[in-house]
C-alpha positions as CSV (number, residue, x, y, z in Angstrom):
1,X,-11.5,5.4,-5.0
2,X,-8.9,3.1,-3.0
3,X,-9.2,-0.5,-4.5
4,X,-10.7,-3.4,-3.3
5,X,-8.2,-5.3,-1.7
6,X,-7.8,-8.7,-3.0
7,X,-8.9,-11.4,-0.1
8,X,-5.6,-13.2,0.9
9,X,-5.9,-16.9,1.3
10,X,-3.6,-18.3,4.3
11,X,-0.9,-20.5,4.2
12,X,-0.6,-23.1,6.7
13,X,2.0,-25.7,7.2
14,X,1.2,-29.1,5.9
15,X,3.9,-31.5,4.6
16,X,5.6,-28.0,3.2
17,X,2.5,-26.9,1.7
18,X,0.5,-24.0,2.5
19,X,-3.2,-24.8,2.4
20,X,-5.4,-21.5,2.4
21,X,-8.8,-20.2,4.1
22,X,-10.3,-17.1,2.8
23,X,-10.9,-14.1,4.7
24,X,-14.6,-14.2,3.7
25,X,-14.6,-18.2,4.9
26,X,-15.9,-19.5,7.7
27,X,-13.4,-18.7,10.6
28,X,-10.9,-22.5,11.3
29,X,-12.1,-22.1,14.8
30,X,-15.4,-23.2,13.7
31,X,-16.9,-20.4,15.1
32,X,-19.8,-20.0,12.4
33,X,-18.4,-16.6,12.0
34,X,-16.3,-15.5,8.9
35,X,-12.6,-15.4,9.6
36,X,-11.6,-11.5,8.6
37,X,-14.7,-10.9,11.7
38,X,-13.4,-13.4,14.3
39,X,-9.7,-14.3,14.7
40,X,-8.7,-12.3,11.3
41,X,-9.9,-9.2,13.2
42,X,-8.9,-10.3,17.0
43,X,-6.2,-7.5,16.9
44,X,-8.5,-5.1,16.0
45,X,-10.1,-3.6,19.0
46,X,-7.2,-2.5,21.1
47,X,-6.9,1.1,19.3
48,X,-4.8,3.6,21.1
49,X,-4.2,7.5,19.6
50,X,-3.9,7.4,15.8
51,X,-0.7,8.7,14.3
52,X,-1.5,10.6,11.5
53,X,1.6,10.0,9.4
54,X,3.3,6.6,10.5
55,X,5.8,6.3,7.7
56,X,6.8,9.9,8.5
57,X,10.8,10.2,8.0
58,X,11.3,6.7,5.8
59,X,12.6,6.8,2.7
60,X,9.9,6.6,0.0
61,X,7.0,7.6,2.7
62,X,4.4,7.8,-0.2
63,X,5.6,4.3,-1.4
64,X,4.6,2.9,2.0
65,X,0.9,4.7,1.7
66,X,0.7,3.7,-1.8
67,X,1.2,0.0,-1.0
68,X,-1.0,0.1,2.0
69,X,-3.9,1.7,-0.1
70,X,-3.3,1.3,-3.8
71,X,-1.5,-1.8,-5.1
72,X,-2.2,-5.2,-4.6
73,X,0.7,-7.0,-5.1
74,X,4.1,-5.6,-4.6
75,X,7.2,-6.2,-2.6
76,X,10.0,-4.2,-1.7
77,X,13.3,-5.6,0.1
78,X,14.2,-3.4,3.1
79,X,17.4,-3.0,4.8
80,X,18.0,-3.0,8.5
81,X,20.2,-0.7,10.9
82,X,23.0,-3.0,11.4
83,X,22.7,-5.1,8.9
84,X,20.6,-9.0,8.9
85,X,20.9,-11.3,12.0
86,X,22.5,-14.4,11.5
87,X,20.6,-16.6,9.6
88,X,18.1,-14.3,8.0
89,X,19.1,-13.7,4.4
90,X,16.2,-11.0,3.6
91,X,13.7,-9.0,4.9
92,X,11.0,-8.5,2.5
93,X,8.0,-6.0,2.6
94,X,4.8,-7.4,1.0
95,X,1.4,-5.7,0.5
96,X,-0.9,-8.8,1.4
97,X,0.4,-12.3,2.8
98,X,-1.7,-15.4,3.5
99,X,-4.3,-15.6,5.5
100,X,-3.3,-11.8,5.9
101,X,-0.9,-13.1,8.5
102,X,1.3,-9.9,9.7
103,X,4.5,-11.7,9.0
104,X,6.1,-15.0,7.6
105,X,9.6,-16.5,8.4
106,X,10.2,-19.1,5.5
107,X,11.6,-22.6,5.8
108,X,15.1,-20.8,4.9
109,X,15.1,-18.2,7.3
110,X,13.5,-15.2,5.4
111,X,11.4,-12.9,6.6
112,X,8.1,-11.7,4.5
113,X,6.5,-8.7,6.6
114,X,2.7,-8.4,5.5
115,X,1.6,-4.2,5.6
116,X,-2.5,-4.9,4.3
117,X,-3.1,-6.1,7.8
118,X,-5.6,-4.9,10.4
119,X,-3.3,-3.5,13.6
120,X,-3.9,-3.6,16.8
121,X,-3.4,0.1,17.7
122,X,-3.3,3.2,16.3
123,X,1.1,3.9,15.5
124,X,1.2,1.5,12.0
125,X,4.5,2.1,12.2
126,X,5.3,0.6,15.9
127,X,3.1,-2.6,14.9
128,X,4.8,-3.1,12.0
129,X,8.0,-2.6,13.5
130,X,7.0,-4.9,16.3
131,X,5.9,-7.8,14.2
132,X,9.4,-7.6,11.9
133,X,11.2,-7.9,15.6
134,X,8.9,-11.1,16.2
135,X,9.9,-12.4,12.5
136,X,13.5,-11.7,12.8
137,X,13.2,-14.5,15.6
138,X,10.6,-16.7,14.7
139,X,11.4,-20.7,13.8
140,X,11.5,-20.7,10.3
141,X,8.3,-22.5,8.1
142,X,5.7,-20.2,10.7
143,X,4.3,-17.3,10.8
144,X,3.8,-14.4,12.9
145,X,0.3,-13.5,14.6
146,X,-0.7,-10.3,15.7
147,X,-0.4,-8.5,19.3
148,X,-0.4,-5.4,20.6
149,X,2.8,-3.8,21.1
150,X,4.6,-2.5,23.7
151,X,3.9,1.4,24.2
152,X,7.7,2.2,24.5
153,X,8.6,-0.3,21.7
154,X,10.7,0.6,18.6
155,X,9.1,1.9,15.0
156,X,9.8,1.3,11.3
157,X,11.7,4.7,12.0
158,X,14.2,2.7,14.5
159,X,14.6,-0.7,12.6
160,X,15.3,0.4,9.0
161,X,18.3,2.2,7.0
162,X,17.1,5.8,6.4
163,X,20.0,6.1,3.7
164,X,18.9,2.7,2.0
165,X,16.9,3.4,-1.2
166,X,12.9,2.3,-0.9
167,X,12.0,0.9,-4.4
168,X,8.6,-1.0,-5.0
169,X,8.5,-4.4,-7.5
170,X,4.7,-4.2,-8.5
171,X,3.4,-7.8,-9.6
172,X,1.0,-9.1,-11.5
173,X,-0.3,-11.8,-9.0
174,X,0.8,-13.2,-6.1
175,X,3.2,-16.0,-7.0
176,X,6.0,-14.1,-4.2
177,X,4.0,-16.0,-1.7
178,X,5.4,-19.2,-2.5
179,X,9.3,-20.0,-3.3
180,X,8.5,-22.0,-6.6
181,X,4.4,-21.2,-7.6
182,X,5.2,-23.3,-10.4
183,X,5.3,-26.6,-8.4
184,X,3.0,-25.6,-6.0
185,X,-0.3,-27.9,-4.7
186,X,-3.4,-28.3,-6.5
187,X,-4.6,-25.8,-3.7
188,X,-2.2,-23.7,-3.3
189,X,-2.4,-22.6,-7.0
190,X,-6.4,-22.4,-6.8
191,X,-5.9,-19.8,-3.7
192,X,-3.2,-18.1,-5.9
193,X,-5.9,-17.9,-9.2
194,X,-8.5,-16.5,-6.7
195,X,-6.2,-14.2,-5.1
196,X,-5.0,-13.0,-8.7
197,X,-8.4,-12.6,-10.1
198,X,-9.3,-10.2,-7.3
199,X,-6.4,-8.3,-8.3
200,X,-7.0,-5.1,-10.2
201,X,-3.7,-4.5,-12.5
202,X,-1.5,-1.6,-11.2
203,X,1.8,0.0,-12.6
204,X,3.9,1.9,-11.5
205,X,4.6,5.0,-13.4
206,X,8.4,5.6,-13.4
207,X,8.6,9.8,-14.4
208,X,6.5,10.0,-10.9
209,X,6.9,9.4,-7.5
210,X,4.8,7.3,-5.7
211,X,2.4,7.6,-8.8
212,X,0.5,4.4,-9.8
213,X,-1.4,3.7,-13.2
214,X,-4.8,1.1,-12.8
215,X,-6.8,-0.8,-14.4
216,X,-10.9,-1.1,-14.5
217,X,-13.8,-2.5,-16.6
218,X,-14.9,0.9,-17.6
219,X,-12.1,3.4,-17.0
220,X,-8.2,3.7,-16.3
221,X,-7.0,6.0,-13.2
222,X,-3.7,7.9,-12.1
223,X,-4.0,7.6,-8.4
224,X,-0.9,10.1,-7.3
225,X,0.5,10.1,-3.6
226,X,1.8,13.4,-2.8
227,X,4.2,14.2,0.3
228,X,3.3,18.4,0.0
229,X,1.4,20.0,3.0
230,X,-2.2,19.2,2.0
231,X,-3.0,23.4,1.9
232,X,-0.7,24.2,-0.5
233,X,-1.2,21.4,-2.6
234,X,-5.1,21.9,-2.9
235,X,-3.9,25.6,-3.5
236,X,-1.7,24.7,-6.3
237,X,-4.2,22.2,-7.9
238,X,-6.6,24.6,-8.1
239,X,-4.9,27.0,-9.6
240,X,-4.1,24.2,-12.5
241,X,-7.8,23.5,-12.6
242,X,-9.1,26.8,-13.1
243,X,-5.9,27.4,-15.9
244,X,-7.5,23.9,-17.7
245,X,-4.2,22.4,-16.9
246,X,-4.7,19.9,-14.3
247,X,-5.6,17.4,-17.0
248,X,-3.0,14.6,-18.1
249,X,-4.3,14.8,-22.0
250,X,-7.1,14.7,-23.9
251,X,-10.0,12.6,-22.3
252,X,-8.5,12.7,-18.9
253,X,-9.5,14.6,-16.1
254,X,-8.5,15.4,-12.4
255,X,-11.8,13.9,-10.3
256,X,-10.7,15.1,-6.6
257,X,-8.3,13.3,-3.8
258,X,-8.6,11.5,-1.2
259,X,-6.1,11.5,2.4
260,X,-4.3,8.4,3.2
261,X,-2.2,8.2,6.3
262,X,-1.5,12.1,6.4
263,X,-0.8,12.6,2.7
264,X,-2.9,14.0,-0.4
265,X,-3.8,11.3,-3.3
266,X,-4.9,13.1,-6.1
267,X,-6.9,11.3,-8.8
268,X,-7.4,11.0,-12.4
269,X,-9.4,9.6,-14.2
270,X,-8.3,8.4,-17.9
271,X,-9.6,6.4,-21.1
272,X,-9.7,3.2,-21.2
273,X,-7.0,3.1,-24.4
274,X,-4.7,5.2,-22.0
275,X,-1.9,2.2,-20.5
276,X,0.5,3.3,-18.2
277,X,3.6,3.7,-20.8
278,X,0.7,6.5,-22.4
279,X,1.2,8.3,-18.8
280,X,4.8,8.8,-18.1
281,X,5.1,11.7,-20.5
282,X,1.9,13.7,-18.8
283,X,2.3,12.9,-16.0
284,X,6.1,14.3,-15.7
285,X,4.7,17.3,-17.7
286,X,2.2,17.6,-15.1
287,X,4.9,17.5,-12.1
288,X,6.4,20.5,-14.0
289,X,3.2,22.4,-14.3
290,X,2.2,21.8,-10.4
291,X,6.2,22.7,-9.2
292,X,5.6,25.9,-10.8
293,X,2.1,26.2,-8.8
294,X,3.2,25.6,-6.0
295,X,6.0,28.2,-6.2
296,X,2.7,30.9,-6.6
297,X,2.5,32.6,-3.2
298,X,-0.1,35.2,-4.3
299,X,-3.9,34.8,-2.7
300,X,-6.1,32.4,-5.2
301,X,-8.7,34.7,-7.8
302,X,-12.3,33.9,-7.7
303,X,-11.9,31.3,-10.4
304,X,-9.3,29.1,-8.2
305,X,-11.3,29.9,-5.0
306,X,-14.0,28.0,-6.8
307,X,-11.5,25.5,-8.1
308,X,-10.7,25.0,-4.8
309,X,-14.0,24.3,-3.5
310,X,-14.6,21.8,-5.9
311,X,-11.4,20.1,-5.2
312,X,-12.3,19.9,-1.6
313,X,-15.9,18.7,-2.0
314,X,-14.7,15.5,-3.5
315,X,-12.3,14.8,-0.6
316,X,-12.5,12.0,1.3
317,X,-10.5,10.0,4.2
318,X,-9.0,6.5,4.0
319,X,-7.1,6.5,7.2
């Protein structure tokens, strides 16, 4: 159910441009090979014990899975412990960058930090948190390549404000990748079309958190990140489902869930004519509904058992 994410093209520096290879292309180091299978993946291999739930204490946690699973272009400006170093105006979060590169320091000293990358071992958060030290102090017009880092070495946990507020900007394309896409080379704006077509059109939905409306040929979807204990949250949608009331509306329906970096996504599937302004009023009905679920602490009836069953039948695991 996750998207298909779009395939970043990659900026590299050329007069000030940012000329692009695809991650399907053939690999620059003329290898014969594609690049997302040679150097795109080159970080890939060194996987050490998976942490379940990386974003795990950060403010907005199902934000973070959301924009590593669900949207495709979004950015969110992140504040440090201690403030900016001198010379670095911002610190920008972005789903996808060029070339998937894990991080870019612009020409005037901002950092864009890249989280639909491959990682080199199994903490998302210490790789991510290791790549925003290298961007903090990289020379500015270059970006950041991937490495391993150091067992010991800080995570997201230790670089950012826990009291600072964690608040998505969902685009419609990818124009954030350049200062001015307006101007930008004949090439750069042909990556950006590609890049944009791939994209499928996400919103998200305001009475919900971590709740994102999308877009497809043939049906919409609710796709719903959850930060509830995955037991009782299967227990309380099932009790819904077996009520009728899991449902956002007429022609809608709850399809199953799927588990993405230690939390619960339920889905939905919804008509076509359903937008995303159509979904803020169900879907805070529908937080109502499952608060009061969840607050049921008696043993599920034969009906929700079954309820149940289905629900978990249709799980599956991202990550």
């Amino acid at each position: 159910m996750a998207k298909k994410r779009p395939q970043a093209k990659a900026p590299q520096k050329t007069d000030g441009q940012i000329p692009v290879v695809g991650a399907r292309e053939p690999c620059p180091c003329n290898s014969g090979r594609r690049y997302k299978a040679c150097h795109g993946r080159a970080a890939a291999h060194a996987v050490t014990e998976l942490v379940q739930r990386p974003f795990e204490g950060l403010a907005g946690e199902g934000d973070w899975v959301a924009l590593r699973e669900l949207v495709p272009a979004a950015t969110v400006e992140l504040t440090l412990k201690g403030g900016l170093p001198e010379g670095v105006p911002s610190v920008t979060l972005a789903t996808v960058l060029p070339m998937a590169w894990p991080a870019l320091r612009r020409e005037d000293g901002s950092v864009l930090l890249g989280l639909q990358n491959d990682t080199p071992s199994g903490d998302l958060s210490r790789d991510l948190a290791d790549t925003l030290q290298r961007a903090l102090t990289a020379e500015p017009g270059s970006p950041v390549t991937a490495q391993k880092p150091s067992s010991d070495g800080p995570r997201l946990q230790d670089l950012l404000d826990p009291a600072a507020a964690f608040e998505p900007a969902v685009h419609t394309g990818f124009e954030f990748w350049v200062p001015d896409a307006s101007s930008a080379a004949p090439e750069v704006a042909a990556s950006l079309e590609r890049a944009n077509e791939a994209a499928i059109p996400t919103v998200k939905i305001a009475s919900a958190d971590s709740a994102y409306w999308c877009e497809t040929p043939e049906k919409n979807h609710l796709r719903w990140v959850m930060e509830i204990p995955e037991e009782q949250l299967l227990d309380a949608l099932a009790r819904l489902h077996a009520a009728g009331t899991s449902s956002l509306g007429i022609g809608t329906r709850l399809v199953g869930s799927f588990r993405a970096h230690g939390l619960t996504v339920p889905v939905w599937d919804l008509p076509s004519a359903m937008g995303a302004e159509e979904c803020e009023k169900p879907a805070a009905e529908f937080a109502e509904r499952l608060k009061d679920a969840l607050a049921a602490d008696g043993p599920l009836s034969a009906d929700e058992r079954r309820a149940r069953g289905g629900l978990t039948n249709r799980q599956v695991t991202l990550s």
